[in-house]
C-alpha positions in Angstrom: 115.4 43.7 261.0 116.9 46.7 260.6 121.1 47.8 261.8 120.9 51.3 262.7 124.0 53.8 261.9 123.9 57.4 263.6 125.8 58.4 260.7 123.5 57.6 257.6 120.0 58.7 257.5 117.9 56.3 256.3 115.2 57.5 255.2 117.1 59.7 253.1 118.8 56.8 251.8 115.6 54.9 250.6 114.1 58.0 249.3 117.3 58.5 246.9 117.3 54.2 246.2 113.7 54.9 245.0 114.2 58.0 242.8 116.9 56.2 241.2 115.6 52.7 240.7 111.5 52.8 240.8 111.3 55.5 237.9 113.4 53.0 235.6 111.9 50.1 236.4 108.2 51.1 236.5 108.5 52.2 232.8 109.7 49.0 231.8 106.5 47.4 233.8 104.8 50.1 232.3 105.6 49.1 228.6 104.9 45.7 229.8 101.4 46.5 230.5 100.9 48.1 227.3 101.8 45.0 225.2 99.7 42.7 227.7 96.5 45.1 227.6 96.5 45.9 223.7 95.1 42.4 222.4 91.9 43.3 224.6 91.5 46.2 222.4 92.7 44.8 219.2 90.4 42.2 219.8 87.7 45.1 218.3 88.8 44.5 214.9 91.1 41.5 214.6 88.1 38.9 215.4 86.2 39.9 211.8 90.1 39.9 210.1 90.9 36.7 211.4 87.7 35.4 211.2 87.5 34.4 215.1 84.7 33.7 217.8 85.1 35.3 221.1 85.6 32.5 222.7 88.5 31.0 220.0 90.3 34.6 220.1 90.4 34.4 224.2 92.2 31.4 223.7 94.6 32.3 221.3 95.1 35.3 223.5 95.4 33.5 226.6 98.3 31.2 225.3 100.5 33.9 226.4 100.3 32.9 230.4 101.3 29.5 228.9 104.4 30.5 228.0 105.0 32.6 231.2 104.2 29.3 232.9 107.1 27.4 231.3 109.5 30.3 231.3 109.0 31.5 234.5 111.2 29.9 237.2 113.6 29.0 234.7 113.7 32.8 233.6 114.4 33.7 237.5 117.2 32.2 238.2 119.0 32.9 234.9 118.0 36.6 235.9 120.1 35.3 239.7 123.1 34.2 238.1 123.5 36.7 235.3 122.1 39.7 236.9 119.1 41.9 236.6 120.6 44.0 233.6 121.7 41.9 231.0 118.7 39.5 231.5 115.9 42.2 231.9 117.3 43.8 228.8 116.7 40.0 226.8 113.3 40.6 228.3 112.5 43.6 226.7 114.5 43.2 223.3 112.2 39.7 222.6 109.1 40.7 224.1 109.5 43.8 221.4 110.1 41.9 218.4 107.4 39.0 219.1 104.7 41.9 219.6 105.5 43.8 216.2 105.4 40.4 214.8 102.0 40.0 216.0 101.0 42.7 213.6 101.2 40.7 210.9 99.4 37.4 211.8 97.5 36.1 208.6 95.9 33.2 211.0 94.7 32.1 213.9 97.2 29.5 213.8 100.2 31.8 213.8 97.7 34.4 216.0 98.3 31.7 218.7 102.1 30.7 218.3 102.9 34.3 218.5 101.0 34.8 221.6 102.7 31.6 223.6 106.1 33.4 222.1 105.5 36.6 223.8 104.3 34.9 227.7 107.8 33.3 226.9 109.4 36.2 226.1 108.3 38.4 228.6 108.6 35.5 231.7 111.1 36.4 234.5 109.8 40.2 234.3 108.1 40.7 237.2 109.2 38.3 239.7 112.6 39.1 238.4 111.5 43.3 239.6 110.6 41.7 242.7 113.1 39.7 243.5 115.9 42.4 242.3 114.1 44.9 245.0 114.8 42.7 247.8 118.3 43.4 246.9 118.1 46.8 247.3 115.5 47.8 249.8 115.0 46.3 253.5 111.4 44.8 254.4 109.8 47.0 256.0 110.1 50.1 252.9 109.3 47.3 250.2 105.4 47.3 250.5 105.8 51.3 249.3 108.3 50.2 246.5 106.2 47.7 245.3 103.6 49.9 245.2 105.2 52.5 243.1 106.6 49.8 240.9 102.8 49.0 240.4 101.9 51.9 239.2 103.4 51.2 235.5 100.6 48.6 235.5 97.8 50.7 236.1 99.9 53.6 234.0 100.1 51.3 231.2 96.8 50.4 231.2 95.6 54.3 231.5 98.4 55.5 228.6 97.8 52.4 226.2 94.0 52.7 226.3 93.9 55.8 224.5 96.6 55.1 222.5 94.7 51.7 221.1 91.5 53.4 220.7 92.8 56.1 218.8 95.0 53.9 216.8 92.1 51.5 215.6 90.3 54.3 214.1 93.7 55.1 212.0 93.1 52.1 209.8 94.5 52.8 206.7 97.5 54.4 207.5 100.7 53.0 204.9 98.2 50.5 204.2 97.8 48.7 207.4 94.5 47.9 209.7 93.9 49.9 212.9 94.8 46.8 214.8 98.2 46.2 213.1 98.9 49.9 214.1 98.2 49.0 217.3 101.0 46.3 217.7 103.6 48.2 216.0 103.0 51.4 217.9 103.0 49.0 221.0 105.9 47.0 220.6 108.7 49.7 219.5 109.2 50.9 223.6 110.6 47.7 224.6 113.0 47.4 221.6 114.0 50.8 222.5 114.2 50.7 226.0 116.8 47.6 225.7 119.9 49.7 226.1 118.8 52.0 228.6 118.2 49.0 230.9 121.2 47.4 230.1 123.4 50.2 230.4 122.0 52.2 233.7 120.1 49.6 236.1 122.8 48.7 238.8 123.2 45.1 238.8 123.5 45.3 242.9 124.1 47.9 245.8 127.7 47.3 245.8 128.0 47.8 242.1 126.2 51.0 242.4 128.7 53.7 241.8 126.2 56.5 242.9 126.3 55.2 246.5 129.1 56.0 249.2 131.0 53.4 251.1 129.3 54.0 254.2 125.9 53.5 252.3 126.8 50.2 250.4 128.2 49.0 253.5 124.6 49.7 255.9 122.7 48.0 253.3 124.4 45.2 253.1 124.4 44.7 256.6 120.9 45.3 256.9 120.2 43.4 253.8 122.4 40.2 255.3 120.7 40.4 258.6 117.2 40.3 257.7 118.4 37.4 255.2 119.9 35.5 258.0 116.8 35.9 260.3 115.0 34.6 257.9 116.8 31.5 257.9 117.1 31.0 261.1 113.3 31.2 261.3 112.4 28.9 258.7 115.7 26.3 257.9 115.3 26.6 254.6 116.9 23.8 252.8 119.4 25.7 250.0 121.4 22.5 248.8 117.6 22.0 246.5 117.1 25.6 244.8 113.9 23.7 242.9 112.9 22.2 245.5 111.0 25.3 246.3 108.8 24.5 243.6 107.0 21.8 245.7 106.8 23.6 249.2 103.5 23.9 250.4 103.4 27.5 250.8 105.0 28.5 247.7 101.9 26.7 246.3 99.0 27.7 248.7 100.2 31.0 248.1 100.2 30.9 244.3 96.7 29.7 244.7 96.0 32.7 246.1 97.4 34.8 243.8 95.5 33.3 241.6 92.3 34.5 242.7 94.0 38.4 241.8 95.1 37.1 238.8 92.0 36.4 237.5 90.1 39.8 238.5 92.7 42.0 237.1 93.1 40.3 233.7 89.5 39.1 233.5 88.7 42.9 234.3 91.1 44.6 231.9 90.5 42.1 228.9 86.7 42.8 228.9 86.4 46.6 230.1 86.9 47.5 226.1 84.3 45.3 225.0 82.0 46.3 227.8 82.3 50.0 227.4 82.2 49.4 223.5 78.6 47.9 224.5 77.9 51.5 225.4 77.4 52.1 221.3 80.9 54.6 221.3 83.6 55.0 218.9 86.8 53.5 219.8 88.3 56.5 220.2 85.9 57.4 222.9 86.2 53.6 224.7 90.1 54.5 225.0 89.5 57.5 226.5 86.8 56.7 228.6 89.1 53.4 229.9 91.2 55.9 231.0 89.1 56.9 234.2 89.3 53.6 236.4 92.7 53.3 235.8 93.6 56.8 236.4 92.0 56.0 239.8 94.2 53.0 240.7 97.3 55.2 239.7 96.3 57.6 242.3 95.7 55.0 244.9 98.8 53.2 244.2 100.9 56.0 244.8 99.1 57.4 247.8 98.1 54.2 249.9 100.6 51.8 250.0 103.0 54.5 252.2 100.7 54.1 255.0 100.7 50.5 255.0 104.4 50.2 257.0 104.4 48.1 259.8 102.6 45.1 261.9 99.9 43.8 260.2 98.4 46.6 258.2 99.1 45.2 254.7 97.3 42.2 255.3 94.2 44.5 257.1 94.4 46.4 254.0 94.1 43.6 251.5 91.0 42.3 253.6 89.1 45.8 253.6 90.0 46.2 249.7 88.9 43.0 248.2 85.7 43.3 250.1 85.1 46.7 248.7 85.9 45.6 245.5 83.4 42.4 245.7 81.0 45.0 246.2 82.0 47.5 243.2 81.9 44.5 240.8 78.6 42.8 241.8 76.9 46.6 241.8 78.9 47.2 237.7 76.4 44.3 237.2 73.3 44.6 239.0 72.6 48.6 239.0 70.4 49.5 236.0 72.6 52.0 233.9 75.4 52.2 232.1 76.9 55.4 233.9 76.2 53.7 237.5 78.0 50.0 236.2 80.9 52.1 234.7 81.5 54.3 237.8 81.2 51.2 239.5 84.3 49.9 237.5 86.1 53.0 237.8 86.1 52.1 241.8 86.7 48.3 241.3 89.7 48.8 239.5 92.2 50.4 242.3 90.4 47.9 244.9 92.4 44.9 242.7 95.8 47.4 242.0 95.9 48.0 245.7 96.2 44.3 246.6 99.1 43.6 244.4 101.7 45.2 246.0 100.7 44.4 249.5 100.3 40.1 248.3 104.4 40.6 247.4 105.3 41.3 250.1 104.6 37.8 252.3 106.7 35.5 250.1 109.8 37.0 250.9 108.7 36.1 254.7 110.3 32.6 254.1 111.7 33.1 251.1 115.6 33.8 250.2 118.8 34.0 247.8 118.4 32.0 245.3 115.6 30.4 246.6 113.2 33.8 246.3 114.5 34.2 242.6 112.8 30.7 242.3 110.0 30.6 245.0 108.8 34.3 243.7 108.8 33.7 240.1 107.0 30.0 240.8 104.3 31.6 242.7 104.0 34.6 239.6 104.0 32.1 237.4 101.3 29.8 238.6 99.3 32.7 239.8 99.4 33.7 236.4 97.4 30.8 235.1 94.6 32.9 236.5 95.2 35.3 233.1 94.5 32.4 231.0 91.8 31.3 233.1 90.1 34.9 232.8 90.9 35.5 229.1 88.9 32.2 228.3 86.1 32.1 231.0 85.3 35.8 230.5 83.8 35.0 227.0 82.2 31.6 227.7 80.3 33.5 230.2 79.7 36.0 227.9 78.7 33.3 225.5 76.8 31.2 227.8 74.4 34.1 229.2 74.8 36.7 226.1 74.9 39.4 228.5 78.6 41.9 228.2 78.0 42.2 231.9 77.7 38.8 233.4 81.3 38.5 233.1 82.0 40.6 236.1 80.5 38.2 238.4 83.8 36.4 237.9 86.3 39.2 240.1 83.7 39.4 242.2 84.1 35.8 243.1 87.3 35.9 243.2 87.9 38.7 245.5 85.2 37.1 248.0 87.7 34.1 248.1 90.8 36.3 248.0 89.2 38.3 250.9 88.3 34.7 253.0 91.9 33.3 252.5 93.2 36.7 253.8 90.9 36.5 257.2 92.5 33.5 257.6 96.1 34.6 256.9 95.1 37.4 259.1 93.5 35.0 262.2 97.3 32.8 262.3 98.8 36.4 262.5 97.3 37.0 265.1 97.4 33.7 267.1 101.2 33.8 266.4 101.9 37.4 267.7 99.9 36.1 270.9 102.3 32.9 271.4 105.1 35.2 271.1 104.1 37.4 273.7 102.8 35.0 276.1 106.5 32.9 275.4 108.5 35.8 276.3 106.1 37.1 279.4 107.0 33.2 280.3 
């Protein structure tokens, strides 16, 4: 719902919220993505250092969605009552130091304790982004936020790929291994970038000394409107803020963000070792991993503007993940190396793309306190997904000693993603048709 004021031009308005917000915030999600995606490439040495299997390093690095799981919702609402600033700025100040810590694991032992730290560390990050743009931004402009926002991830995994790669094959340097590099060069951003989140994200519109008094009044109005529609459509209960944890569509649609979760991590964790399989130098995998991200980037920032309106997100998200069933099963099946990786390249924005339009149903039934909770419960569950890729990637790799058997795995997913959304998309429909025929009534 939107209050309309001949006096204050929207779209201008949103267009200035986003130059002043998005830029900030997708470079913390950016250095985010960095420190996520650089075990999969540090992987490349640290397995003979530490003296682990592939299957007992995907472990050790899947204990990070672990600690996301437990931190999480608790994360979330801290990040409600003390406000985005001072609690995103913990995020990044802890996540830094665990990750530079991580360059000096001796064991596998401390190898995994290190990477439970960081999931706990870095918890509350992106459901907290999410939940601090429904603050700002009314519904029907959030599926293009969320898609700009998204870009840091695929940025992140275009920036650090070189980075790593390039790194690795500076072994040496003051006396450290390419992989230590790696973690130190990594996990300097976030330490850095503490104070320039604490000191200029606005906690809230009307704390935002950049807007006028006519602005910060509109978008609170509009902002306190579509919040009580929302209530009035789905009586939420707000007396039992965890309650939200147990609500069958909080759940279902974790579930379903699992099946995302799992292609996107599963994806960028292996893509390394896959291309490495292509006998290059590490410097050449981090450039070539450049490409499919590169690609997502582009698509984030082009296609989610169209996607305003109706249904059109949900159509989207059913067109993508079928497209991108079809690049993944063809990166295993066609009978070259160039045709799989150009397969990949294509995959890769199909799974991007579906993020930002999945966010923006929970805030459908979700509000106040209760989205801080419901949004960072359905992250974090979804999330499991990561650990679920990062340890059934190389059992299948294991089990069928092939690098590209692996892929099968998004490509199931996003077959089940894609059926769940047809059915999302079906009860759409049906509903918009008992609303019409109840008002032609």
């Amino acid at each position: 719902m939107t209050i309309t004021t001949p006096a204050l031009d929207e779209s201008r308005l949103i267009n200035r919220l986003a130059l002043r917000l998005i830029p900030l915030l997708g470079l913390m999600y950016l250095v985010a993505y960095i420190d996520r995606s650089n075990i999969s490439f540090a992987k490349l040495q640290m397995l003979g250092s530490l003296g682990l299997s592939e299957v007992a390093y995907g472990l050790g690095a899947s204990l990070f969605f672990i600690g996301y799981l437990i931190f999480e919702v608790p994360s979330n609402v801290l990040l409600h009552k003390y406000g985005a600033p001072r609690w995103m700025a913990r995020i990044m100040f802890t996540w830094g130091v665990v990750t530079l810590l991580l360059a000096f694991t001796r064991n596998a032992t401390m190898f995994y304790i290190l990477r439970f730290l960081l999931g706990a560390s870095e918890a509350g990050l992106y459901p907290g982004v999410i939940y601090y743009l429904t603050l700002w931004f009314p519904s029907q402009h959030r599926v293009r936020m969320l898609g700009y926002f998204t870009v840091g991830s695929s940025l992140g995994n275009m920036v650090g790929a070189p980075i790593c790669g390039w790194l690795l094959d500076k072994g040496g340097l003051a006396g450290l291994q390419g992989w230590q590099l790696v973690f130190i060069a990594t996990g300097m951003p976030s330490i850095l970038l503490t104070c320039v989140v604490l000191f200029l994200l606005p906690a809230s519109p009307k704390q935002a000394k950049f807007l006028s008094p006519d602005e910060k009044q509109w978008l609170t109005v509009t902002l306190e409107a579509e919040r009580a529609q929302t209530k009035l459509n789905y009586r939420a209960d707000q007396s039992l803020l965890l309650s939200v944890l147990t609500e069958p569509r909080v759940i279902g649609m974790a579930l379903y963000y699992m099946m995302l979760s799992i292609s996107v991590y599963g994806v960028s964790y292996w893509l390394p070792t896959l291309v490495k399989g292509f006998g290059v130098s590490n410097t050449t995998n981090g450039l070539l991993n450049i490409i499919p991200w590169l690609m997502a980037t582009v698509a984030l920032a082009w296609l989610p503007s169209k996607l305003r309106g109706g249904n059109r997100a949900i159509v989207a998200m059913l067109a993508t993940a079928l497209l991108g069933v079809a690049c993944f099963l063809s990166a295993v099946f066609l009978p070259t190396n160039t045709l799989r990786f150009a397969a990949l390249c294509l995959g890769a924005p199909c799974m991007y793309l579906l993020i930002p339009c999945f966010w923006t149903l929970p805030p459908k039934f979700l509000f106040g306190a209760r989205a801080a909770a419901g949004i960072a419960a359905i992250n974090s569950l979804g999330n499991i997904g990561g650990f679920i890729a990062q340890n059934l990637v190389p059992w299948v790799r294991q089990a069928t000693g092939s690098v590209k058997t692996p892929m099968l795995i998004p490509a199931a997913c996003l077959l089940l993603f894609a059926l769940i959304t047809l059915m999302i998309l079906r009860r759409q429909g049906t509903r918009v048709a008992h609303n019409r025929l109840s008002v032609a009534e």
